[in-house]
Structures are given as C-alpha cells and as structure tokens.
VOGU-3710 file (C-alpha; in Angstrom, 3 decimals, decimal comma):
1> xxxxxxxxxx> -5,974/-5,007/15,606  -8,112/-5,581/18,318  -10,893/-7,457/18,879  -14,035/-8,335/21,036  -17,076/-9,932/19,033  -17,319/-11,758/15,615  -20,187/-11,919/13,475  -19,316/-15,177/12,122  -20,236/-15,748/8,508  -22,743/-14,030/8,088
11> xxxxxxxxxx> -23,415/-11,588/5,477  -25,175/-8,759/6,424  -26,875/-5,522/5,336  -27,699/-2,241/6,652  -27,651/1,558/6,896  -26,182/1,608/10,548  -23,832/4,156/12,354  -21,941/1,552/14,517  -24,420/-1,467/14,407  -26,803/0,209/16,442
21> xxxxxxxxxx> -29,061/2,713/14,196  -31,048/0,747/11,665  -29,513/-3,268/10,958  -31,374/-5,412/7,705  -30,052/-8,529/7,010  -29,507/-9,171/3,071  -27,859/-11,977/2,306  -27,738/-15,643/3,510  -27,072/-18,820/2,557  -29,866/-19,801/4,607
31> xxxxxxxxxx> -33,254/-17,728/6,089  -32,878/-18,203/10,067  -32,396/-15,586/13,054  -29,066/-14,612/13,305  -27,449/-12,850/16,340  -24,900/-10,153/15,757  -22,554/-9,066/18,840  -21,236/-6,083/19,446  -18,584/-4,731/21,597  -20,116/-4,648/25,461
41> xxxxxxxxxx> -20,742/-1,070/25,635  -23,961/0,711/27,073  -24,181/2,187/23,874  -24,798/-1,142/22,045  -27,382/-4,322/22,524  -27,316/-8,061/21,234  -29,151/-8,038/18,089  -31,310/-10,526/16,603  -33,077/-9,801/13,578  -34,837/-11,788/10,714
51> xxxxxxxxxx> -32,337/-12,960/8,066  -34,260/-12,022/4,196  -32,383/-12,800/1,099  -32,573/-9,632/-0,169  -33,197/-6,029/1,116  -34,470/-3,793/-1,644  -33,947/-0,860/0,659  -31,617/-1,013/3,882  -33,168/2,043/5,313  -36,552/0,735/5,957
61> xxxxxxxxxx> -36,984/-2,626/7,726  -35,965/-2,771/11,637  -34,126/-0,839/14,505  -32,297/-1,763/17,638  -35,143/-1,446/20,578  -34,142/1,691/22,587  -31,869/3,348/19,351  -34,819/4,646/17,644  -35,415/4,422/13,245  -32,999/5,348/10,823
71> xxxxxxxxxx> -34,558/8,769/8,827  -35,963/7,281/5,586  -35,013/11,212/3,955  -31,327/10,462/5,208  -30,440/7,778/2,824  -31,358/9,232/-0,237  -28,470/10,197/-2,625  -26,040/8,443/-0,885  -23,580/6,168/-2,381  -23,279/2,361/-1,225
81> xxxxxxxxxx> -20,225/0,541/0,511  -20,447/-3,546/0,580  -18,023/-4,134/3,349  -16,422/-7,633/3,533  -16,556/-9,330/7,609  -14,976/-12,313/8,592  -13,741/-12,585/11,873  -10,876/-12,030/12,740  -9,933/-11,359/9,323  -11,882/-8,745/8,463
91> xxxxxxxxxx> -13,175/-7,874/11,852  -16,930/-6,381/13,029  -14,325/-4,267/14,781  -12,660/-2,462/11,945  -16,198/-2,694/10,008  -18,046/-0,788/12,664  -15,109/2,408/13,019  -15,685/2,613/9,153  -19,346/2,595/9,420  -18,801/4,956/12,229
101> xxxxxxxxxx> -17,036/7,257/10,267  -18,771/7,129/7,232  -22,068/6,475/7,890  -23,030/10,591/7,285  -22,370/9,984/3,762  -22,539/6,801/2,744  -24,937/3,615/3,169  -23,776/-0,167/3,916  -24,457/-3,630/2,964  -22,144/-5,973/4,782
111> xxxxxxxxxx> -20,977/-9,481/3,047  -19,299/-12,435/4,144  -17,365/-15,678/2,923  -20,556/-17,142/1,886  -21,577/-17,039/-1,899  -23,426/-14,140/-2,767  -26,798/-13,738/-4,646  -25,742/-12,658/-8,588  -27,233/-9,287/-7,731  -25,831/-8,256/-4,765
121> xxxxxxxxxx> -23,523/-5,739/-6,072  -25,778/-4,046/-8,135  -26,530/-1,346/-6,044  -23,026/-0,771/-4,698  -20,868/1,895/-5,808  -17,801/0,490/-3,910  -16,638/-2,713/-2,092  -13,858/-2,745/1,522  -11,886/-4,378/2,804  -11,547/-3,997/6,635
131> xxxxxxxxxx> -8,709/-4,566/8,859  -8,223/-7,764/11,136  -6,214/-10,394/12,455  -4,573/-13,112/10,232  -1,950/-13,867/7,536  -3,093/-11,758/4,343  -2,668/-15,353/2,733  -6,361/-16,277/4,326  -7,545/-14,377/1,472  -8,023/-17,248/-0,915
141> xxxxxxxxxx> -10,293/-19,401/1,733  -12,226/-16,239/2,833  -12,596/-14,524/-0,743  -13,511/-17,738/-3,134  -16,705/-18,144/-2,974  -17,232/-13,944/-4,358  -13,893/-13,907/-6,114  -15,250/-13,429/-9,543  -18,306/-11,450/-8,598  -16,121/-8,805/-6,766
151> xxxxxxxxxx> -13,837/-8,959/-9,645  -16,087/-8,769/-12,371  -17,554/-5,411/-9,946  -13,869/-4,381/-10,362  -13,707/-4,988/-13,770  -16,956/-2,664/-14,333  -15,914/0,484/-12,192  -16,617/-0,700/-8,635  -14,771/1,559/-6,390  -12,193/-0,379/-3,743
161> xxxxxxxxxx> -11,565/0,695/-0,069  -8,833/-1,279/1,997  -7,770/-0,632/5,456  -4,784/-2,273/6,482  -5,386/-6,018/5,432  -8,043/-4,938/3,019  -4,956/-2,836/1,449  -2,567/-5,638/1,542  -5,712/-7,367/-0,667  -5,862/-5,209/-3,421
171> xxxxxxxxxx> -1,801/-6,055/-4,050  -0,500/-8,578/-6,852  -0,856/-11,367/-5,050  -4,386/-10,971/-4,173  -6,774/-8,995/-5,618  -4,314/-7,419/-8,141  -5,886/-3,998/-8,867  -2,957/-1,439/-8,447  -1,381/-0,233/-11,602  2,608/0,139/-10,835
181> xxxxxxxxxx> 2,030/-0,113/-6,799  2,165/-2,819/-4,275  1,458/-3,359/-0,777  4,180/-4,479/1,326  4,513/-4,892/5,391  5,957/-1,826/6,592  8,265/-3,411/9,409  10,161/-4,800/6,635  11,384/-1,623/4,515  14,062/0,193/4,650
191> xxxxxxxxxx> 14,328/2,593/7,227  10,960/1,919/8,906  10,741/3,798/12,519  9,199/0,320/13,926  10,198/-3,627/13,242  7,607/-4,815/15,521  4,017/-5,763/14,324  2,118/-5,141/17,758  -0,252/-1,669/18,107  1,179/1,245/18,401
201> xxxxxxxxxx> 0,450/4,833/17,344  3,115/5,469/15,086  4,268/9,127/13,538  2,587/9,736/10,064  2,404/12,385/7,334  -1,461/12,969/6,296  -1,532/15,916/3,796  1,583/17,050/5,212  0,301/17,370/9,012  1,804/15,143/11,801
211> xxxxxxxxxx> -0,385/12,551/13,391  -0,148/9,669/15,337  -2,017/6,997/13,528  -3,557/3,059/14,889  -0,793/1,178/13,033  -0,630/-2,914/13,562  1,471/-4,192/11,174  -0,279/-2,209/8,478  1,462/-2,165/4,745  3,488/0,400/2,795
221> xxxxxxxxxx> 2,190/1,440/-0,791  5,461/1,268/-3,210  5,490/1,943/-6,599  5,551/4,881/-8,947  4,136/7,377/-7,345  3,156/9,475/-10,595  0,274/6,545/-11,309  -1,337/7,300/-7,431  -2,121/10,326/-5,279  0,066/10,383/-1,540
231> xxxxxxxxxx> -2,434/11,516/0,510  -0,104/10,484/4,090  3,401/8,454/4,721  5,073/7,145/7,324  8,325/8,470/9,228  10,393/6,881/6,113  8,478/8,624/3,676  6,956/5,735/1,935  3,633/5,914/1,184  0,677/4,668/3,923
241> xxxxxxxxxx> -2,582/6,181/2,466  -2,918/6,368/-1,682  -5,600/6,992/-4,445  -5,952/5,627/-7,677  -8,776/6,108/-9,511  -11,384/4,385/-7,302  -9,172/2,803/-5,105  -8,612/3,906/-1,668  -6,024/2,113/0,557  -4,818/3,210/4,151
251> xxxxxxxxxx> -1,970/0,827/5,721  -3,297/2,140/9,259  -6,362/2,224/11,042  -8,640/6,124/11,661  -10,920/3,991/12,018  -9,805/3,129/15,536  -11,698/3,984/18,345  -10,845/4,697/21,883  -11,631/1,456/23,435  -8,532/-0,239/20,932
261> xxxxxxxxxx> -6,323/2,807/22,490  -7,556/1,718/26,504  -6,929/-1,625/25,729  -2,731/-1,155/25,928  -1,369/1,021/28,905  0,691/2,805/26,063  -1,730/3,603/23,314  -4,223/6,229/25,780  -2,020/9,198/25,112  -2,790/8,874/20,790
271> xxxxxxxxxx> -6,423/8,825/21,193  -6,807/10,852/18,435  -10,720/11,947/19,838  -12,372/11,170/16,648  -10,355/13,603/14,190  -8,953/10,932/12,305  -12,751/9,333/11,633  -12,752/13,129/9,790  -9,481/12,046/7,912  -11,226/9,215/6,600
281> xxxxxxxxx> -14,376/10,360/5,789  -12,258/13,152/3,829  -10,490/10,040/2,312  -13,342/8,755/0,927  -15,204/11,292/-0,427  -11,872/11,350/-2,363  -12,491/7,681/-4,208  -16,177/8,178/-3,878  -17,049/11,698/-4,368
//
C-alpha cells in the first residue's frame, strides 16, 4: 500500500480523527519530544508533542495548533482500539484511514515494536493490525517484544482487527487466532481475477453489493465457513472480509483514501468517496458492538 511518512518506533496514544484532532503520547521506552509526520496535506501539521509514559485519559492533554480540542463529552462510552505502527509494516498510512473511519465511535492508543508498560492493554477493548509494506514474515522482529502481552489480551477476550497484513497476522503462522480459517495471498488461489500484487481496485462482494475495493496483495480467508461470518468475497468467491467472535479481518483496504487512488493514473476512477470508510465502520461495530 502506499506510503508517505513513518512514525518510526514510536508508540503512541490518542483520540485523533486522522492525527490531527487531539494526539497524547502514552508509551515510550524513553520520555523525549517526539515528532510525528503526516502526509503533506493542508489539512495536517508536523507534530511535536511531550512523550509521558502513560495517559490516563487520551482525550484531555494537547491539540494540533490551528485544529482546535477534542470534546471531552465525545469520548465517553466509547470502546478502545490499540493499533500496532511500524513503518512500513504497519504503516501511519493505513493507521490514520482506520482512525479516520472509526474515530466517531471508537477511541485510540497507538503502539509500536517497543516493549510495552504491563498495563497498557488494560483499557483496550480490541487490538489492529494495519496494512503496510513487507513480507508478513517481519512479524516475529516487529511483534516480540508485546508477543505475550497481546496474546495473553487474546487469551482474555481482547477483540482483533486486521487489515490486509494485520489479517495475514492473525493466521497459523503468526498470531494463530482463527478457529478452522487461514489467511492466504489471494494471487495465489484458484481462480483469482488478478496474479499480480501491485494496487488495484479489484471487483468484490460486500454483503452481496458490488464494489471496487483498495486491494494490494491482500489475503483470502479459507476455511470452514460455518465457524466465521462472510461479510464480502472476491470475484472467486473466496472469502476477503470475515467475523469470528471478536475477530475482524479484511484482506483489502476501505480504509484507503483518495490520495493512494491519485497516486496511480489507473486507480482515480475507484475512488470510492468515502463509502467504504462507512463499510468499515459498519464492520466494526460488528466485532465491537
């Protein structure tokens, strides 16, 4: 997927619609100013913000100069999403569509490679995984430090959300979560309509209405499909988007936004103007209601 500023390693936290409402910083290895770049946009700014251990709540401290405050009254009630960045990995990107998306309904704390505190997932009702660039096999570098905290969150009833290679992350060779499903690349199965990995908007299924969906070499969900819900599937009628339980997955991107569609002279024409950010948030309210 595309790409135009990392956040490092950081680990972040906030209640933000795309980075630029109200930003706290949660988690560190170390207390220092860190600054966060977003996509060069005259909707956004460079960031720098005071790096605390731990935010108690992420809808108080700090705003973006020119954005205005978050509403304290519009976080209460809502349900918290950690969501994992490394770039490219798991890229600011991705992160910021799903924040983007989401952010009406749900409040973020954003995490990184480096260890976090014992208590950081107290508060959060679900963890994601975004989308990126990069072998799924990084996962083991990029996830070892948190492995058994996120799994032991798992374990408990921590909800899972992966988009693209956050799905590919919650199959057996990762993350291991699914009960008689995998995620497999979808240029490889029988049948696929595409056996090139490069961005495209390729035809989908979501609850039985056509789209044309962000797809970069996003995975299939096999399995039985009486131990998940379908909720969309690609031209070859496997599965791309699937619930079970508390676990979300989506092998392409409505998170995408139109910048990723003007960046390739052939994408323009699938902007989907923001309906699919609905699909999501739909999506989610589905594994998080």
């Amino acid at each position: 997927m595309p790409t135009k500023q990392g956040v490092g390693s950081s680990s972040l936290s906030g209640d933000a619609i795309y980075g630029v409402v109200s930003v706290v910083v949660a988690q560190l290895s170390v207390k220092q100013l860190e600054r966060v770049r977003f996509p060069t946009s005259p909707q956004y700014a460079n960031i720098a913000q005071t790096v605390e251990q731990r935010t108690e709540n992420p809808c108080v401290p700090g705003s973006i100069p020119g954005v205005g405050t978050t509403n304290i009254n519009s976080c209460m009630g809502k349900k918290r999403i950690a969501i994992f960045v490394h770039q490219p990995y798991c890229s600011v990107d991705s992160a910021n569509g799903i924040i983007l998306s989401l952010s009406s309904h749900y409040n973020f704390k954003l995490f990184s490679k480096d260890q976090v505190e014992d208590s950081f997932f107290d508060d959060v009702d679900a963890v994601c995984f975004p989308g990126g660039i990069g072998d799924a096999d990084s996962f083991y570098s990029l996830i070892s430090n948190n492995y058994e905290a996120i799994k032991s969150f798992l374990r408990q009833g921590g909800g899972y959300l992966g988009i693209c290679m956050g799905a590919y992350w919650a199959g057996k060779h990762y993350f291991d979560i699914l009960d008689g499903a995998d995620a497999v690349q979808y240029i490889k199965r029988p049948n696929t309509d595409t056996r090139r990995p490069h961005p495209k908007g390729i035809s989908v299924e979501w609850l039985g209405q056509p789209e044309r969906m962000y797809f970069y070499d996003g995975c299939a969900l096999i399995g039985d499909e009486t131990k998940f819900q379908t909720v969309a599937r690609y031209a070859n009628n496997d599965p791309m988007a699937i619930i079970q339980k508390n676990i979300g997955l989506i092998g392409c991107h409505p998170e995408s936004e139109k910048w990723w569609y003007d960046l390739h002279t052939w994408m323009p024409q699938h902007w989907h103007q923001k309906r699919h950010h609905q699909l999501l948030l739909n999506f989610v309210q589905k594994v998080l209601p």
